[in-house]
Short mmCIF file of the C-alpha atoms (twelve columns), coordinates in Angstrom:
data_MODEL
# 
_entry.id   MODEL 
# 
loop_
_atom_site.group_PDB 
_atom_site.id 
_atom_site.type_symbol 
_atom_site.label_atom_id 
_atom_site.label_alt_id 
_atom_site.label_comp_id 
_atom_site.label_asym_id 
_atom_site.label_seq_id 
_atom_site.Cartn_x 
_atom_site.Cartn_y 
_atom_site.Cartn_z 
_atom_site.pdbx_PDB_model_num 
ATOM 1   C CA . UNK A 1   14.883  4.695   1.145   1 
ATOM 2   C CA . UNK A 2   12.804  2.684   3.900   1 
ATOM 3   C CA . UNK A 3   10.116  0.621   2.343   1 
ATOM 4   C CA . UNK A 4   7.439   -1.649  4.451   1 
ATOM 5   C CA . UNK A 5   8.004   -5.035  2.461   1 
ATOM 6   C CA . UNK A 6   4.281   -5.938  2.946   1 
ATOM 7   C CA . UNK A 7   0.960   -8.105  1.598   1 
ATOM 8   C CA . UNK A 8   -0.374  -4.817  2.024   1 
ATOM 9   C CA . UNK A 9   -2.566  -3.167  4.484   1 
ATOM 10  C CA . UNK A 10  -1.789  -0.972  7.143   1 
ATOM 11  C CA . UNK A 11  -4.505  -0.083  10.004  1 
ATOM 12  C CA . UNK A 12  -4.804  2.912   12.384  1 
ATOM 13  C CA . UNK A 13  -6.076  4.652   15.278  1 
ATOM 14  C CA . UNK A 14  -5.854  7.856   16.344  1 
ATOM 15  C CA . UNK A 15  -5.003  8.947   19.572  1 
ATOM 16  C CA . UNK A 16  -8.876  9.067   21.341  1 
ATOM 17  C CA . UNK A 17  -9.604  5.892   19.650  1 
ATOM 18  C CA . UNK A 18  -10.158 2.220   20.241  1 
ATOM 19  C CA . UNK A 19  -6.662  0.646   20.009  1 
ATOM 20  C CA . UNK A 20  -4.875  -2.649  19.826  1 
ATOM 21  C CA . UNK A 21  -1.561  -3.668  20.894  1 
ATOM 22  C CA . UNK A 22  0.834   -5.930  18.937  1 
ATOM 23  C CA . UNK A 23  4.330   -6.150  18.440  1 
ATOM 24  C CA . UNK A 24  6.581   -6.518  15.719  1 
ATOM 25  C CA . UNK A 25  9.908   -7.125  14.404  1 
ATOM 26  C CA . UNK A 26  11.330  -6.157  11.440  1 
ATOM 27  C CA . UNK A 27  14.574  -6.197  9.752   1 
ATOM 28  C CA . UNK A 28  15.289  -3.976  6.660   1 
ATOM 29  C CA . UNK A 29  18.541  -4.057  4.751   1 
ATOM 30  C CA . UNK A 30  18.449  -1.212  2.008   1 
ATOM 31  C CA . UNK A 31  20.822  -0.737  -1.069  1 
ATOM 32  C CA . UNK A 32  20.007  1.771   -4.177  1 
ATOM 33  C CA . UNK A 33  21.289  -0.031  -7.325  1 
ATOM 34  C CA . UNK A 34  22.289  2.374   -10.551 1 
ATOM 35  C CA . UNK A 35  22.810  0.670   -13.811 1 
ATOM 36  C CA . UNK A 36  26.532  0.879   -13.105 1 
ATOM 37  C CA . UNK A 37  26.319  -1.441  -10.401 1 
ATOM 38  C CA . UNK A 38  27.361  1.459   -7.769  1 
ATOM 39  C CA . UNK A 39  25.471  0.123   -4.462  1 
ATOM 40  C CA . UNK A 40  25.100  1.916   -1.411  1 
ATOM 41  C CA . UNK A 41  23.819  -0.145  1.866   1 
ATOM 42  C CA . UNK A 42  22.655  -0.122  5.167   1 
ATOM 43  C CA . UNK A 43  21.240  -2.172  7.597   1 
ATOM 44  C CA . UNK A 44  18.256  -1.400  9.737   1 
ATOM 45  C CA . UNK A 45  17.065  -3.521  12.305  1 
ATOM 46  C CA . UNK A 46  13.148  -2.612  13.660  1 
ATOM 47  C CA . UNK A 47  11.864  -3.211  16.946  1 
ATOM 48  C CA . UNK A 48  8.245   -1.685  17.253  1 
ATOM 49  C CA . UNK A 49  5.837   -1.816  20.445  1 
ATOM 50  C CA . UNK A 50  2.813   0.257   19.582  1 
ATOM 51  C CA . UNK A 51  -0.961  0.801   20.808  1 
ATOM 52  C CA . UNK A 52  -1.515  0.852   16.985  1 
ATOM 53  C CA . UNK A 53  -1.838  -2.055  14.896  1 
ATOM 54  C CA . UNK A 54  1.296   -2.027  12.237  1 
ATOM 55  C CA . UNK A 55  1.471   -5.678  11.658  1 
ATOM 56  C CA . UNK A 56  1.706   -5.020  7.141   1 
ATOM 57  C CA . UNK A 57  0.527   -8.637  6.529   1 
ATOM 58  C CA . UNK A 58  -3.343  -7.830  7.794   1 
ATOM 59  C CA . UNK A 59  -5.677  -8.686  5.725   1 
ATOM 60  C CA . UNK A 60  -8.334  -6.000  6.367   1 
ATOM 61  C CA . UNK A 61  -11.413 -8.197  5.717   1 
ATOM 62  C CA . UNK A 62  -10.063 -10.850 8.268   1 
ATOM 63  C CA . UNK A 63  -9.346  -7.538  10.566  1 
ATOM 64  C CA . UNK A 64  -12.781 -6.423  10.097  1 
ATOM 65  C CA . UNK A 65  -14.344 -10.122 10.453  1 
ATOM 66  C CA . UNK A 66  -12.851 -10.274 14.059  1 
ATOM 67  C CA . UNK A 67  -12.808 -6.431  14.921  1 
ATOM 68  C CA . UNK A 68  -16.285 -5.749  13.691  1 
ATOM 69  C CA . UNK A 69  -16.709 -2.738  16.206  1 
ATOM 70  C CA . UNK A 70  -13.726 -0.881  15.357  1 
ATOM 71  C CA . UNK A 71  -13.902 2.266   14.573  1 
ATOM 72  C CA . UNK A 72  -12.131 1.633   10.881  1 
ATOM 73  C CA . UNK A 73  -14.782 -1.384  10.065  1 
ATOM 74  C CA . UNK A 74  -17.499 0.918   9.987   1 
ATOM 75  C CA . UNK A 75  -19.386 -0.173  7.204   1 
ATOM 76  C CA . UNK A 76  -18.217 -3.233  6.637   1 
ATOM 77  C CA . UNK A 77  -20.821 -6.041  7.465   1 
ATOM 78  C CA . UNK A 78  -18.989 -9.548  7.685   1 
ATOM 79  C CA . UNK A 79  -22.258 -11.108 7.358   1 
ATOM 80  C CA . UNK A 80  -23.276 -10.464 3.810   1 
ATOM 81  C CA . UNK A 81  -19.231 -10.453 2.114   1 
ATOM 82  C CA . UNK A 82  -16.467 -12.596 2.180   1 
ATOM 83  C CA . UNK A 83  -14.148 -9.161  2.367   1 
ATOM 84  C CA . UNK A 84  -14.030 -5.860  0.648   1 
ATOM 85  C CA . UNK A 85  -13.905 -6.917  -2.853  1 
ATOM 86  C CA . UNK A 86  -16.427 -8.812  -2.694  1 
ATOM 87  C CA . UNK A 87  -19.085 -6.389  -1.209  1 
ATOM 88  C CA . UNK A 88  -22.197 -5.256  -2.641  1 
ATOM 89  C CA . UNK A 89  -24.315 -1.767  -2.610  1 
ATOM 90  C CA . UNK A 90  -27.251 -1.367  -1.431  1 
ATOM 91  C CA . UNK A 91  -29.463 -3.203  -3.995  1 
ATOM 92  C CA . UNK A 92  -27.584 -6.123  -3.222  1 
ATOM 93  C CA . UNK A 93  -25.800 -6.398  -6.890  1 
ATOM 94  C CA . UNK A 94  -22.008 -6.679  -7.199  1 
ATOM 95  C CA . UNK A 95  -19.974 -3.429  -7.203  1 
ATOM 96  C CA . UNK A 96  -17.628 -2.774  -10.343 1 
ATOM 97  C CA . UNK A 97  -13.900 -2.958  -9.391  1 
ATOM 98  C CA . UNK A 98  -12.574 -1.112  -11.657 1 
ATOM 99  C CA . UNK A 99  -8.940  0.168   -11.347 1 
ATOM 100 C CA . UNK A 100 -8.898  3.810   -10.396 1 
ATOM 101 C CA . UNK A 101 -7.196  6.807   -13.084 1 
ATOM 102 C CA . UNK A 102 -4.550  8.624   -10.969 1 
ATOM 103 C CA . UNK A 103 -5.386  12.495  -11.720 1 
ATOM 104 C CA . UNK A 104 -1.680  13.307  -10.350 1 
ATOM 105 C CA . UNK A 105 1.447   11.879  -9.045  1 
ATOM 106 C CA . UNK A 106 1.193   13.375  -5.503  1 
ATOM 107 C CA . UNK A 107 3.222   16.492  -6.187  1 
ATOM 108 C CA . UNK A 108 2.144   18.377  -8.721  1 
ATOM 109 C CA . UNK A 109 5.074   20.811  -9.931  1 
ATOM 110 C CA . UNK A 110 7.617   19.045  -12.386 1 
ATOM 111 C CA . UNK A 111 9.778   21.564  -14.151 1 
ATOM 112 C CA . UNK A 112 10.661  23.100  -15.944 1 
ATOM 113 C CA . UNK A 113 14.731  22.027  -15.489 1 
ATOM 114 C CA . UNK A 114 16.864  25.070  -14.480 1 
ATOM 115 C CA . UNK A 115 19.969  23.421  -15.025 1 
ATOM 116 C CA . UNK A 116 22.338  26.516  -13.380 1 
ATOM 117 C CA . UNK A 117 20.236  25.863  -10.035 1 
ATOM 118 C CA . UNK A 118 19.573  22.160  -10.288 1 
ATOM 119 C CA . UNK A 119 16.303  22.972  -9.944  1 
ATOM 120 C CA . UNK A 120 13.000  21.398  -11.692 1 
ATOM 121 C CA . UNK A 121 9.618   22.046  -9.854  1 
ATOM 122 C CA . UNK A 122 9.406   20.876  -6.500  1 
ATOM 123 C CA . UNK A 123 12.979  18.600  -6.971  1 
ATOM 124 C CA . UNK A 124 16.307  20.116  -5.986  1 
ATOM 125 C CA . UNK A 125 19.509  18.243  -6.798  1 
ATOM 126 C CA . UNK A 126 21.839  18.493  -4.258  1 
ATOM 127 C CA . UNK A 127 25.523  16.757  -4.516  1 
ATOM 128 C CA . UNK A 128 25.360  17.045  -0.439  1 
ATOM 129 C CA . UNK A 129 22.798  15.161  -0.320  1 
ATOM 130 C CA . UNK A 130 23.354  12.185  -2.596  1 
ATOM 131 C CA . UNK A 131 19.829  11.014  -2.926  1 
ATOM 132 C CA . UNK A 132 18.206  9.115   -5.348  1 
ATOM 133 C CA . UNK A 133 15.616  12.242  -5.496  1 
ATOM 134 C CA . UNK A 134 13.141  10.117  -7.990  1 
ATOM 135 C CA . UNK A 135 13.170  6.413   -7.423  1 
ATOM 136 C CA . UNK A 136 11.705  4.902   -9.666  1 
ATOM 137 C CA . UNK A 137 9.255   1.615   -10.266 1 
ATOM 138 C CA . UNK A 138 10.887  -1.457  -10.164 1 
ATOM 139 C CA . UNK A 139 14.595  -0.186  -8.648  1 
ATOM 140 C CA . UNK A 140 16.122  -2.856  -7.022  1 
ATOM 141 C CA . UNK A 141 16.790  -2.470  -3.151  1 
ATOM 142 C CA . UNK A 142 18.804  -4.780  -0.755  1 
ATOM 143 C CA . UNK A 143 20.456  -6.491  -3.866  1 
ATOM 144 C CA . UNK A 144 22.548  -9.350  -2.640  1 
ATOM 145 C CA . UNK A 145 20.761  -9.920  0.523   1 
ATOM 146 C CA . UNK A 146 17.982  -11.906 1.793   1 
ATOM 147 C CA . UNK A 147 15.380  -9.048  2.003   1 
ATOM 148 C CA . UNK A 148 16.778  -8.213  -1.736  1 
ATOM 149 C CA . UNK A 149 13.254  -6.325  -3.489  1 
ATOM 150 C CA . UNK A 150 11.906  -4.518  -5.919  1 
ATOM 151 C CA . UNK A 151 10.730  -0.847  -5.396  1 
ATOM 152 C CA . UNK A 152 6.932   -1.030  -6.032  1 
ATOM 153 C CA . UNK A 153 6.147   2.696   -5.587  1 
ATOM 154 C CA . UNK A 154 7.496   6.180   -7.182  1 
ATOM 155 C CA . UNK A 155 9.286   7.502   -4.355  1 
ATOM 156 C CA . UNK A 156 10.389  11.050  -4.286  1 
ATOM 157 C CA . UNK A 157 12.997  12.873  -1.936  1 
ATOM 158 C CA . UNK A 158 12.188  16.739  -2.015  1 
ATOM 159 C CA . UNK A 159 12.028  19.774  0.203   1 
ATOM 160 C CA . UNK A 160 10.524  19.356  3.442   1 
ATOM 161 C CA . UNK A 161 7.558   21.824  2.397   1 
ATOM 162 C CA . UNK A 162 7.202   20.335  -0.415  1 
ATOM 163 C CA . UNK A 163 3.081   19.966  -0.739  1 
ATOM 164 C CA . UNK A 164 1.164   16.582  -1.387  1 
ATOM 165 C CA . UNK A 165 -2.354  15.944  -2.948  1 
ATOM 166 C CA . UNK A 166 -5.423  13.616  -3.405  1 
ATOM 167 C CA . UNK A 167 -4.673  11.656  -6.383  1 
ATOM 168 C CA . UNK A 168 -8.020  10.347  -6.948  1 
ATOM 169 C CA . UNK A 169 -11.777 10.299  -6.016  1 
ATOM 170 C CA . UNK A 170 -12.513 8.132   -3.567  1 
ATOM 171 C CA . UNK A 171 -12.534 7.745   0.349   1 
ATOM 172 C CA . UNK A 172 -10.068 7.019   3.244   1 
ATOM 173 C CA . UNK A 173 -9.774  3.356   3.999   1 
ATOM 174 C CA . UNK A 174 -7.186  3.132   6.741   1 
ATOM 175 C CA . UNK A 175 -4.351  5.274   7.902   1 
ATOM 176 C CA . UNK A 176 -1.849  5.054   10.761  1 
ATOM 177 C CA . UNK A 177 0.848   7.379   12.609  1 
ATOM 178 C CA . UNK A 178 4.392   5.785   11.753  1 
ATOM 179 C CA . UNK A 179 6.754   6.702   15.257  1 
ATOM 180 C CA . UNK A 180 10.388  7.205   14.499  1 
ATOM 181 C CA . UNK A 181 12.272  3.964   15.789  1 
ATOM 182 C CA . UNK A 182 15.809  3.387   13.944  1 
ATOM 183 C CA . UNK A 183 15.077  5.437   10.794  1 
ATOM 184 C CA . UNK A 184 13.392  8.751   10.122  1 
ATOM 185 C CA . UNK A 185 9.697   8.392   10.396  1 
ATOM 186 C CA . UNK A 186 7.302   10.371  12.376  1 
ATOM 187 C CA . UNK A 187 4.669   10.807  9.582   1 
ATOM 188 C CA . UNK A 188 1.834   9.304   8.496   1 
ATOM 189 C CA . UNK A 189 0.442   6.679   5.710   1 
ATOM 190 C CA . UNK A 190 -2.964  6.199   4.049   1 
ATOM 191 C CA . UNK A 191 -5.001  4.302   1.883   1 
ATOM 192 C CA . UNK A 192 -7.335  5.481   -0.222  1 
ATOM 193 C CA . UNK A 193 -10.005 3.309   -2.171  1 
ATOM 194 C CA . UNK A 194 -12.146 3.853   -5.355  1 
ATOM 195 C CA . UNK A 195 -15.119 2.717   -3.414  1 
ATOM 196 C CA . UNK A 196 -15.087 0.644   0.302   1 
ATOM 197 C CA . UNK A 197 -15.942 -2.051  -1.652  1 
ATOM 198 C CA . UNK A 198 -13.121 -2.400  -3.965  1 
ATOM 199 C CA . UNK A 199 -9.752  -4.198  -3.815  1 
ATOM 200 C CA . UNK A 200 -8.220  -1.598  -5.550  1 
ATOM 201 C CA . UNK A 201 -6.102  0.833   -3.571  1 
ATOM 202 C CA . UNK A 202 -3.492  3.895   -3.795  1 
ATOM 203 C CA . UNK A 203 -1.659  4.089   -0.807  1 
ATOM 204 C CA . UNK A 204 0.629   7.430   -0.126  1 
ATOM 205 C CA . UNK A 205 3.039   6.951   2.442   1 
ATOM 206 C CA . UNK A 206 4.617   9.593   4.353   1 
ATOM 207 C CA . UNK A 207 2.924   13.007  4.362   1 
ATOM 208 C CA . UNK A 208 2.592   15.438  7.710   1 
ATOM 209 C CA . UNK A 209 -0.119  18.179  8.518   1 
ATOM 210 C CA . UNK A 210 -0.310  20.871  7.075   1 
ATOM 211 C CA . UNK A 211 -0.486  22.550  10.215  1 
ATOM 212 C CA . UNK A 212 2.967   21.492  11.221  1 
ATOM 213 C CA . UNK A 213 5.762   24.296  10.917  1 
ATOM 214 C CA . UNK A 214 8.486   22.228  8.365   1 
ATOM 215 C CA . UNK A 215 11.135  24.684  9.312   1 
ATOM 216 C CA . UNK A 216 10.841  22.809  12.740  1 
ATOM 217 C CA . UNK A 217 12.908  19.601  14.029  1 
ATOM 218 C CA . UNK A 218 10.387  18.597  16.280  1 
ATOM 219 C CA . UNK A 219 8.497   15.853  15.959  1 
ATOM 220 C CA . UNK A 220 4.876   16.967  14.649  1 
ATOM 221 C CA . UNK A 221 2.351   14.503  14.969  1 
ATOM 222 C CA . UNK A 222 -1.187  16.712  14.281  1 
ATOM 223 C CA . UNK A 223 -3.613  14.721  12.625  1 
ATOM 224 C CA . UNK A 224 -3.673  15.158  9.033   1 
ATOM 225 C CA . UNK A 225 -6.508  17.343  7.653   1 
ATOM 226 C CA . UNK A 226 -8.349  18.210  4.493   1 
ATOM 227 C CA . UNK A 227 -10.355 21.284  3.935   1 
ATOM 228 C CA . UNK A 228 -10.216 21.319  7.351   1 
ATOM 229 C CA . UNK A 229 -11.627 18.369  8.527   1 
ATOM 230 C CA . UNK A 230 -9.421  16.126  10.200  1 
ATOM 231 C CA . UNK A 231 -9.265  12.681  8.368   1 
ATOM 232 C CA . UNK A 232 -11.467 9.611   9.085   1 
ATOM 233 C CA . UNK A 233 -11.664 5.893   7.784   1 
ATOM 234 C CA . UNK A 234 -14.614 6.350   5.434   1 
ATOM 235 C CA . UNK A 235 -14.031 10.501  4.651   1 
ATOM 236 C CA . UNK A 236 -14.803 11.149  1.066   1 
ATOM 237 C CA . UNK A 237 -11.684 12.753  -0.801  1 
ATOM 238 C CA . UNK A 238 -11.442 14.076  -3.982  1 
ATOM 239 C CA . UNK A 239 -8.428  14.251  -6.525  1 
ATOM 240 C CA . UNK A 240 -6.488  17.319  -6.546  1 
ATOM 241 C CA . UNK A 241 -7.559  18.164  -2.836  1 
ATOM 242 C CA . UNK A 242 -4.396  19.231  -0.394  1 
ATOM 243 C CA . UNK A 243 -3.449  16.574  1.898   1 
ATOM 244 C CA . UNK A 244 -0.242  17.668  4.071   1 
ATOM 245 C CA . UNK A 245 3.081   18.379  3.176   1 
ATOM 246 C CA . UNK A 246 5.902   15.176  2.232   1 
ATOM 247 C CA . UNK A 247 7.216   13.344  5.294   1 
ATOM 248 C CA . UNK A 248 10.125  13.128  6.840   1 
ATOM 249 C CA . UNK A 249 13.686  11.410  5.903   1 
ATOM 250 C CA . UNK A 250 17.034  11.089  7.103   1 
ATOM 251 C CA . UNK A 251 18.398  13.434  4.385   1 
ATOM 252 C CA . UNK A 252 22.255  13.666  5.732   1 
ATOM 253 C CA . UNK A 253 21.325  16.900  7.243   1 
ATOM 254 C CA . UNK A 254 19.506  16.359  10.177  1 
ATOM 255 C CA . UNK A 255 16.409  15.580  8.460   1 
ATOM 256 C CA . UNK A 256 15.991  19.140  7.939   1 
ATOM 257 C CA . UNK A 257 16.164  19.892  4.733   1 
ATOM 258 C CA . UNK A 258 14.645  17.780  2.641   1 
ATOM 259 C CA . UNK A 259 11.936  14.954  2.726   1 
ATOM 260 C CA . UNK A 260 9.972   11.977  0.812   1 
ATOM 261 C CA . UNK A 261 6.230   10.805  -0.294  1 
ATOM 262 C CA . UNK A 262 5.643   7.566   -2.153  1 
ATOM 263 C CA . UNK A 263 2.547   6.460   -4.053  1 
ATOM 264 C CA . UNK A 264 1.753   3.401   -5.508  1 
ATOM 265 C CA . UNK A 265 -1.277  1.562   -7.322  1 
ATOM 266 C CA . UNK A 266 -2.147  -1.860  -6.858  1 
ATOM 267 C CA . UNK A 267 -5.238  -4.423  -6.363  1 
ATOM 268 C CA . UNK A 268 -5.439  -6.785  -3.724  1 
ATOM 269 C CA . UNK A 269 -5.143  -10.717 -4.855  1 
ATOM 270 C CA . UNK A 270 -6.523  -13.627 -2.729  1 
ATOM 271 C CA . UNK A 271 -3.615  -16.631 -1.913  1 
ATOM 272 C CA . UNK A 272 -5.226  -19.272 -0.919  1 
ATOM 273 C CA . UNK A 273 -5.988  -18.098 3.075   1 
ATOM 274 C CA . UNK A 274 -4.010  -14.425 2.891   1 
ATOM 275 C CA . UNK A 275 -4.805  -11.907 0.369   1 
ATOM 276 C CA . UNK A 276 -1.853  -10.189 -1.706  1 
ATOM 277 C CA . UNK A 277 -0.950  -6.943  -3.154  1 
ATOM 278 C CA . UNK A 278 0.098   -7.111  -6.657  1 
ATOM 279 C CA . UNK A 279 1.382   -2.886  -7.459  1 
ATOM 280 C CA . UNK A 280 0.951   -1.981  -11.160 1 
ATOM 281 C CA . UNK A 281 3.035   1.000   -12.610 1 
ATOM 282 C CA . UNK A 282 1.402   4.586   -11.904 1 
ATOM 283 C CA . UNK A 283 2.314   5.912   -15.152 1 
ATOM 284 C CA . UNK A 284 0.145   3.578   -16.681 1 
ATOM 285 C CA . UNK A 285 -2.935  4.093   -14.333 1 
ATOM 286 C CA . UNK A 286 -3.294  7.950   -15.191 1 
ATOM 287 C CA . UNK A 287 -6.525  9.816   -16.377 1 
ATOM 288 C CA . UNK A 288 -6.482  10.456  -19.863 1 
ATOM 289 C CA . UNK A 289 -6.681  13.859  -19.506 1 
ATOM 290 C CA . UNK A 290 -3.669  13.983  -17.295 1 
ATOM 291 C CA . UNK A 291 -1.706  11.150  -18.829 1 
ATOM 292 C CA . UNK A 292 0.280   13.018  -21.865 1 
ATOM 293 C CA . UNK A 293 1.506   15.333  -19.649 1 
ATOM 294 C CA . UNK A 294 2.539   13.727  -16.555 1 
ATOM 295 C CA . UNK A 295 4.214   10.982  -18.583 1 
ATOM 296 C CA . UNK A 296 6.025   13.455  -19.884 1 
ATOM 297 C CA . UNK A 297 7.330   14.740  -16.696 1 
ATOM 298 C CA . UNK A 298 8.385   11.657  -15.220 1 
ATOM 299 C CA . UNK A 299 10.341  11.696  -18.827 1 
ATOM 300 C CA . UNK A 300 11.904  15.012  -18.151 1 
ATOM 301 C CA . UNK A 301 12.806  14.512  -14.530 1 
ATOM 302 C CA . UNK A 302 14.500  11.167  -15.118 1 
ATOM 303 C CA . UNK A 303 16.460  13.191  -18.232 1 
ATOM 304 C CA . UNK A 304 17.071  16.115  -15.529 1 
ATOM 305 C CA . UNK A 305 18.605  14.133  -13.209 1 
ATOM 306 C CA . UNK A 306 20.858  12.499  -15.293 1 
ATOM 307 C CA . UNK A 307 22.152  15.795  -17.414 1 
ATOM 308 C CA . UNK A 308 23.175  17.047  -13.564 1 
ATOM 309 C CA . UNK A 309 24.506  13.671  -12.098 1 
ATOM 310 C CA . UNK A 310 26.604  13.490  -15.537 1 
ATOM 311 C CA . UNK A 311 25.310  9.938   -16.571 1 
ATOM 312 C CA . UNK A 312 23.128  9.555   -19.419 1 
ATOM 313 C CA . UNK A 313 22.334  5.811   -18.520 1 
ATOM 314 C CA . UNK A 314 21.468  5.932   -14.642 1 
ATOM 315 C CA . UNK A 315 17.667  5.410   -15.543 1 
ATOM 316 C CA . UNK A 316 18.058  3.337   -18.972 1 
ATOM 317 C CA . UNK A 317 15.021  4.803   -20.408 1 
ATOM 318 C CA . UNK A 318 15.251  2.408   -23.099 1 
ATOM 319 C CA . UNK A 319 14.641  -0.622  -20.816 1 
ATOM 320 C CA . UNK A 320 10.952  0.734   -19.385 1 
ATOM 321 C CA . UNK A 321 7.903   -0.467  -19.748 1 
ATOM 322 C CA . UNK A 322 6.816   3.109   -19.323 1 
ATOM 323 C CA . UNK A 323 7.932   6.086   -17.871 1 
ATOM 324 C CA . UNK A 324 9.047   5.738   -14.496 1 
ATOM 325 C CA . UNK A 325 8.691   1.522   -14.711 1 
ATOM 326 C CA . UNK A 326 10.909  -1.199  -15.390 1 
ATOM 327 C CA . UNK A 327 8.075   -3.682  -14.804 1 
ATOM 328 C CA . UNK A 328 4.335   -3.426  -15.461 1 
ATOM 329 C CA . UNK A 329 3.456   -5.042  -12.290 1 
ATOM 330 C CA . UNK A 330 5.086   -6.282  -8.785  1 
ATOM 331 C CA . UNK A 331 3.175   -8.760  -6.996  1 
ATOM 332 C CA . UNK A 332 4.122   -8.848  -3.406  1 
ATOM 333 C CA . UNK A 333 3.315   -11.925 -0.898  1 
ATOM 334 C CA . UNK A 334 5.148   -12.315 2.246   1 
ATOM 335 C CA . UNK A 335 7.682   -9.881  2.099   1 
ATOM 336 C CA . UNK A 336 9.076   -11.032 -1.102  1 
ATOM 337 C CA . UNK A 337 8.100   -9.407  -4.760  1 
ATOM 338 C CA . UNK A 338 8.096   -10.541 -8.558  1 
ATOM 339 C CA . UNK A 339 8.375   -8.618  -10.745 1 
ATOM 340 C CA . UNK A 340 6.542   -8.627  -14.448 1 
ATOM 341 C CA . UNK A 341 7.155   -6.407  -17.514 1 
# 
C-alpha cells in the first residue's frame, strides 16, 4: 500500500493550466503488520520532477497568500482571512466548521459474503493476490523503520472497474494527476470540502475517469468528470454522485486486475507557522441515516475476510474503537503520525 506521509494538502493543475515546477524527494518504506506479527516489506525510493505542484507539506492558505492568481485560489481573498478556516461569507460573520457526515464509504456495494466464490460486493479475495483487500484505520505500516506510520485512511484493493462516489456535499478544493514513478500510480487525488471556508476535508485518493477503458494497460490520464462536467477547484459535488472508477495498483498481476481508493476524514490544525492534518475515523463521521448500516459492513467485511484467510484474529475486532479503527484520531505533522483512541 503506498501512502503520501503528509501535513496534508495536495495542489493541481491540469494540463492547459497555470503551472509550477518543484521537485521532490521522497522515500517510502512499506510493511503490512497482522496481529501475528507476519510483516511483509518493501522499499520505495521517489524521485519526482513535475510541472505540478506535489510538495504534501503545502499549506494551502500560505499557497494561496503567495499564488493569489492561480487558478485553484479562486475565491480565496488573502486580504480579509488568515487562511481557509478562518474565512467568512458574505455578510462578513464567521462560517460554521462543522465536521462533514460521510453519506458512503466511496464504494458502495458490501456483500453480501459468498463464501464458495470469495466474493462480497465489490471485494474479491484472491490467494494470488495476497492483498490486504480492506486496510483498515490505524494499521501499522513501515514497522521497524524510520518512516514506521500509522494508516490514517480506509484503503481498499478491488477490481479495477470497481466504481467510486461523492461521499458528501460539498465542492472540489484541489486535485492533482499522480504520474507513475517507482510504484503504480497514474491516477488521480482530490479534496473535497464542506464549504471553501472550512478546515475540514475528505480527501479520496486514487480514482480514474470514467471514460477510461479498465480492461486497458495503458496509462489513462482523461480528466476526471462528473455528470459530465469535467472537474474544477470550486465545482459543487454532491454525495452519492459518480466520480470515476478506483485507481490503479501494483496488484502482482500486471496491475491488471485489480485496483485501490482510499478515503479519509480529517480537519486541518494550525502548529505554530505550518498547519496539520489530524484524520479522525470514517466510521465515526457517517450520516445517521447511513451509519447503522455501513458500520455494519465494515463489520461484515472485516469478518469475511478473516472466515476466507482462516484467522479469526487478523483484525482483532475487540481492540477498535469502532468499526474499521484502532484509534479515534491520527494527527499527522511532518511526516510522522500519533495516534489516539
Amino acid at each position: 500500500m503506498k501512502r503520501f506521509l503528509f501535513s496534508f494538502l495536495l495542489f493541481t493543475a491540469c494540463a492547459s493550466a497555470e503551472v509550477v515546477e518543484k521537485q521532490t524527494t521522497t522515500t517510502q518504506q512499506e510493511t503490512t503488520t497482522t496481529t501475528k506479527q507476519e510483516t511483509t516489506t518493501t522499499t520505495q525510493q521517489e524521485t519526482t520532477t513535475s510541472t505540478i505542484l506535489v510538495n504534501v507539506n503545502v499549506d494551502p492558505s500560505k499557497f494561496c497568500e503567495e499564488n493569489p492568481d492561480h487558478q485553484q485560489c479562486e475565491g480565496y481573498g488573502s486580504e480579509n482571512n488568515t487562511g481557509y478556516g478562518n474565512m467568512q461569507d458574505s455578510g462578513g460573520m464567521s462560517v460554521n466548521d462543522g465536521p462533514p457526515l460521510l453519506q458512503n464509504l466511496l464504494i458502495v456495494n458490501w456483500g453480501p459474503y459468498d463464501s464458495s466464490s470469495g466474493i462480497s460486493g465489490d471485494f474479491e479475495f484472491r490467494s494470488e493476490l495476497q492483498l490486504v483487500f480492506f486496510d483498515e484505520f490505524g494499521r501499522v505500516h513501515s514497522a521497524g523503520t524510520p518512516g514506521e506510520y500509522d494508516n490514517p485512511t480506509f484503503e481498499y484493493k478491488v477490481p479495477r472497474d470497481t466504481l467510486v462516489y461523492i461521499p458528501i456535499d460539498g465542492i472540489i478544493d484541489f486535485f492533482q494527476f499522480q504520474p507513475t514513478t517507482s510504484y503504480k500510480q497514474d491516477d488521480w487525488e482530490l479534496m473535497i470540502k464542506p464549504s471553501r471556508s472550512s478546515d475540514w476535508a475528505v480527501v479520496i485518493d486514487h480514482v480514474v475517469s470514467l471514460s477510461c477503458d479498465r480492461s486497458s494497460k495503458e496509462v489513462c490520464a482523461n480528466p476526471v468528470t462528473i455528470n459530465g462536467v469535467e472537474i474544477y477547484s470550486g465545482m459543487e459535488v454532491s454525495a452519492g454522485d459518480l466520480l470515476g472508477y478506483v485507481g490503479n495498483y501494483e496488484d502482482g498481476e500486471g496491475g491488471s486486475v485489480f485496483g485501490r481508493t482510499e478515503i479519509s476524514i480529517g480537519k486541518y490544525i494550525k502548529n505554530g507557522n505550518q498547519r496539520d492534518f489530524n484524520n479522525f475515523c470514517p466510521t465515526n463521521y457517517l450520516d445517521l441515516t447511513v451509519k447503522a448500516n455501513l458500520q455494519s459492513s465494515i463489520t461484515q467485511i472485516m469478518a469475511s475476510y478473516e472466515s476466507w484467510l482462516g484467522d479469526s484474529s487478523f483484525y482483532n475486532e475487540s481492540d477498535m474503537v469502532a468499526p474499521g479503527c484502532w484509534y479515534s484520531e491520527i494527527y499527522e505533522s511532518q511526516g510522522k503520525t500519533t495516534p489516539t483512541k
